[in-house]
N, C-alpha and C positions, 0 to 999 in steps of 0.2 A: 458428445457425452463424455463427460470428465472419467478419466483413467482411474482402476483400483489403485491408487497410488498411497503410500501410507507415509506422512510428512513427522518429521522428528524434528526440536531440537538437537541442531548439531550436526545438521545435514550439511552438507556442500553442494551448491550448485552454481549456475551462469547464466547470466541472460545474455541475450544477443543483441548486437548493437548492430550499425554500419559499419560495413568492412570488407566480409563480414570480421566482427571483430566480437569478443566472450568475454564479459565481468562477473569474476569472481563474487560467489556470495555464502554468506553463513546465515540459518535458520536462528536466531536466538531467544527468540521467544513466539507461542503459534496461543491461539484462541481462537476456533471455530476455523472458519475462513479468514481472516485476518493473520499477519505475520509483521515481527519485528526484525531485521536485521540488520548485518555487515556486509559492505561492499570494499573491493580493493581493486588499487591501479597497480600498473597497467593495465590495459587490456588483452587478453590471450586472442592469436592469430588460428586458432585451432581448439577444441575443447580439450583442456586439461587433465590429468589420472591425479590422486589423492597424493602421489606420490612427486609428480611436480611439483605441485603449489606451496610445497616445503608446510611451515608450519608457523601461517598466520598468527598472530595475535590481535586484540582491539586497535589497539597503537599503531595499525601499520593501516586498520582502515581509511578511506578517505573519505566516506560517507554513511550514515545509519538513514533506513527508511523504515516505516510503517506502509507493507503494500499488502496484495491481493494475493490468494493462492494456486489463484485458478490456473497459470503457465504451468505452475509447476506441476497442477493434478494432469492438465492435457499434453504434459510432453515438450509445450514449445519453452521450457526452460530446464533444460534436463540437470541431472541429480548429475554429482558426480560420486559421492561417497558420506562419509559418517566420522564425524569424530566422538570416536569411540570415548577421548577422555574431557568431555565437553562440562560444561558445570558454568551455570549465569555470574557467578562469582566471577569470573573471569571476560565474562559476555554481559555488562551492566548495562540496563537501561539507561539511555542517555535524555540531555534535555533536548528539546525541540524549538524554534523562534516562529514566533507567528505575528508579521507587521500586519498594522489594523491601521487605514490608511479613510479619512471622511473626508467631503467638501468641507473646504474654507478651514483644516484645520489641520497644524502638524502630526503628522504618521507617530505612530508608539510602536514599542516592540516587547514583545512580551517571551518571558523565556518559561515553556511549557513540559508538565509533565502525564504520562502517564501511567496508569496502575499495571503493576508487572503480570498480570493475571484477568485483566480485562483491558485489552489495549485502546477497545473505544470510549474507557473512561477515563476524562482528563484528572487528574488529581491535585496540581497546584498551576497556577499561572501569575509570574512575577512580573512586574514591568520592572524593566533593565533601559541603561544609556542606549542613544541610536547607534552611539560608535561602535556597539558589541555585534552590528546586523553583519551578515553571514562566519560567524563565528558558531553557529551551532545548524543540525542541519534543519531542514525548512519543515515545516507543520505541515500534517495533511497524510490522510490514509489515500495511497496510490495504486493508479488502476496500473493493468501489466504495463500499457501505454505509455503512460503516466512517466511510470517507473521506470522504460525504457530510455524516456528521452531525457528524464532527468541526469541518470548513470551517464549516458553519451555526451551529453554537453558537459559534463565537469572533467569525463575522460579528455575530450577534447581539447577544454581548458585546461586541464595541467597540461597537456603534452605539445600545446601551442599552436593548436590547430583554428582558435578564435581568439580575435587580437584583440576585441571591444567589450568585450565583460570577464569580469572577475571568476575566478574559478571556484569562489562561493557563493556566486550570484547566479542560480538559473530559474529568476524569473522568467526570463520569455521563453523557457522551455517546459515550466509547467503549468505559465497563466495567473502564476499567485503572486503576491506581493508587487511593489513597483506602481503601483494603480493599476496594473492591467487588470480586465477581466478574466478569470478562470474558463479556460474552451472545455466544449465537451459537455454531458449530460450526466444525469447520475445513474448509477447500477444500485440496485439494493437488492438484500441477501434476505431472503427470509425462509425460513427452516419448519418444516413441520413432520411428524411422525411418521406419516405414510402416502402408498401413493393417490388415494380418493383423495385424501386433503389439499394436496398437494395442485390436482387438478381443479378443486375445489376454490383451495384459493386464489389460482392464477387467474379464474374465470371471474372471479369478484375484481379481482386488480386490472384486467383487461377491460371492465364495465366504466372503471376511472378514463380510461383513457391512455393505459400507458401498454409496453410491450413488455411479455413474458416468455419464459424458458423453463420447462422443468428439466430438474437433473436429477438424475437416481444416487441415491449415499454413494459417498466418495470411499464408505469402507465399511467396516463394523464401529458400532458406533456413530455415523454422521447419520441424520434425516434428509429427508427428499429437500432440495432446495428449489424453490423458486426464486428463479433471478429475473428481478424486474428492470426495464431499460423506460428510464420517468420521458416522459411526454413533455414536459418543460426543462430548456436549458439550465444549467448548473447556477445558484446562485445559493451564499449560507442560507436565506430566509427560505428558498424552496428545501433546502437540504434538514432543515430545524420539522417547517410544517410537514414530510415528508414521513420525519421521524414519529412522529405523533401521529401519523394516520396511520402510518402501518406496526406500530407498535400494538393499536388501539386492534385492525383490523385482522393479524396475525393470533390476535389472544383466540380470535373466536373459534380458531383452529387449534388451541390447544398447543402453538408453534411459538416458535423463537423469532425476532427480526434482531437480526445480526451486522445491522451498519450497513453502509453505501461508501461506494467509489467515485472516482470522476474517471469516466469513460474517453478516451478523445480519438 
């Protein structure tokens, strides 16, 4: 059961890698369950006080991601403090690439954005040269997992710990781009006002066929969440038809569905 944890813009915290070793992060943008941020290298040997980590800026990050907030509600990515004089001005949404790779036909890459205030809506997507591929960081809302291995292998990669990929290359740590397939399954988040609903709807989503979790408000303010774990492995076409059913079948609850993750 996710902790009263109350998440800001601005926060500071770390996720855990191998090591054990701690990558520093910034909250910079939050909608629902969803979060946009900054990460930075090195990696800390120990979790860090506000007063270590000196005083980051964009410019010093070494990767932006779109991930999940669930670590941070449970603990296993703890808070370290608040930047008090925090403002997006300074914290700008960045672009995202997302290579689109078919049989029998050259990969395109597309340079992606999203809306500062609904982060699962795309808002422009340009096709760009291939020479620009890992010049921005990778597309894709990440699960903690996800998230984890990604931060690790780039950590790794700068500091020369993998000798065979690029330190802006971690397809084969999240499954995307490269032609490989994406591992893992999908989570989706779907929110509704109380707890009969809540029950209500998980026993509708369990009748599909897939696996459910209810969770109680993460505060004042959040709804009961059902998180659903899909019965079929991760694929865009399952993740698209997914969204459509449960968008469809969420309404009948008077609820929100609030995007999916790739669980691994």
């Amino acid at each position: 059961m996710s902790k009263k944890v109350k998440l800001r813009e601005g926060d500071w915290f770390v996720v855990p890698i191998d090591g054990p070793r701690w990558v520093l992060g910034l909250i910079a943008r939050r909608k629902g369950h969803g979060l946009f941020g900054y990460f930075f290298a090195p990696a800390w040997d120990h979790i860090p006080s506000l007063d270590e980590i000196g005083s980051p800026n964009a410019r010093d990050s070494f990767t932006q991601l779109i991930f999940s907030d669930l670590e941070l509600l449970d603990g296993g990515w703890p808070l370290i403090g608040h930047d008090e004089a925090f403002s997006r001005d300074r914290w700008p949404m960045v672009e995202f690439e997302r290579y689109v790779e078919s049989a029998g036909q050259r990969g395109r890459l597309y340079a992606v954005r999203y809306d500062e205030d609904e982060l699962g809506r795309q808002v422009s997507q340009v096709e760009v040269p291939l020479k620009e591929r890992g010049r921005r960081p990778e597309d894709g809302a990440h699960g903690s997992g996800a998230a984890e291995n990604v931060l690790q292998f780039k950590v790794d990669s700068r500091q020369g710990r993998l000798e065979t990929e690029s330190p802006e290359d971690p397809a084969e740590a999240t499954g995307e781009g490269g032609g490989s397939e994406p591992r893992g399954t999908l989570r989706h988040y779907l929110y509704v006002s109380d707890e009969g609903k809540a029950e209500a709807l998980a026993a509708a989503v369990r009748k599909l066929g897939h696996s459910t979790e209810v969770r109680e408000p993460a505060g004042p303010g959040f709804g009961w969440l059902v998180l659903v774990t899909d019965r079929d492995p991760f694929s865009p076409e399952v993740q698209d038809r997914r969204e459509r059913e449960f968008m469809e079948l969420v309404s009948r609850y008077e609820g929100e569905y609030d995007g999916s993750e790739i669980a691994v």
